[in-house]
C-alpha positions, 0 to 999 in steps of 0.5 A: 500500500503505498502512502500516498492517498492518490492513484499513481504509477510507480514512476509517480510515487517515485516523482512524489518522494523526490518532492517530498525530499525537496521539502524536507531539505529546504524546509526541514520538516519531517518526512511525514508532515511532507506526505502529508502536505502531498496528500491533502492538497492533491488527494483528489486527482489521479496521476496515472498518465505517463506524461501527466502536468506533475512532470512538467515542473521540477520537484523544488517548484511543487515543494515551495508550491506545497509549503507555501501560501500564494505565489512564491517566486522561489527562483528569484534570488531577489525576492522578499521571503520574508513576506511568504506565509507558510501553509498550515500542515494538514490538522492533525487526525487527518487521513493526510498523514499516512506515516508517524 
């Protein structure tokens, strides 16, 4: 069973942990709290294409689309970070969160 609540292809799952990776090493969250910003904003869709959107960006840009609120030019060495908000983590007792 995989952790993901969504249906994907393995080749998705494994997309999936890479932007998981990506939150943890930029924001240093848990590995959990990572699944589970994944899982509570893309619950609903279905990844089971090969060349579905989810590839057409790289794992950093859903990472910072994932952790942060609004638009985020992550890319721009000029913006001002400290005018981003953070997203809540999905509420605890969630179904979101599929690891402890």
């Amino acid at each position: 069973m995989s952790k993901y609540e969504m249906t994907v292809t393995q080749e998705v799952e494994d997309y999936l942990d890479e932007i998981a990776e990506e939150m943890v090493g930029l924001f240093g969250i848990p590995t959990a709290e990572a699944v589970a910003r994944i899982n509570y904003e893309w619950r609903d869709q279905s990844f089971e294409e090969e060349d579905d959107l989810i590839f057409h960006e790289l794992p950093e840009h859903w990472a910072y689309v994932l952790y942060y609120s609004g638009t985020v030019p992550y890319w721009d060495p000029e913006a001002d970070r400290t005018r981003w908000s953070i997203r809540n983590a999905p509420p605890a007792g969630d179904t979101a969160w599929t690891l402890h």
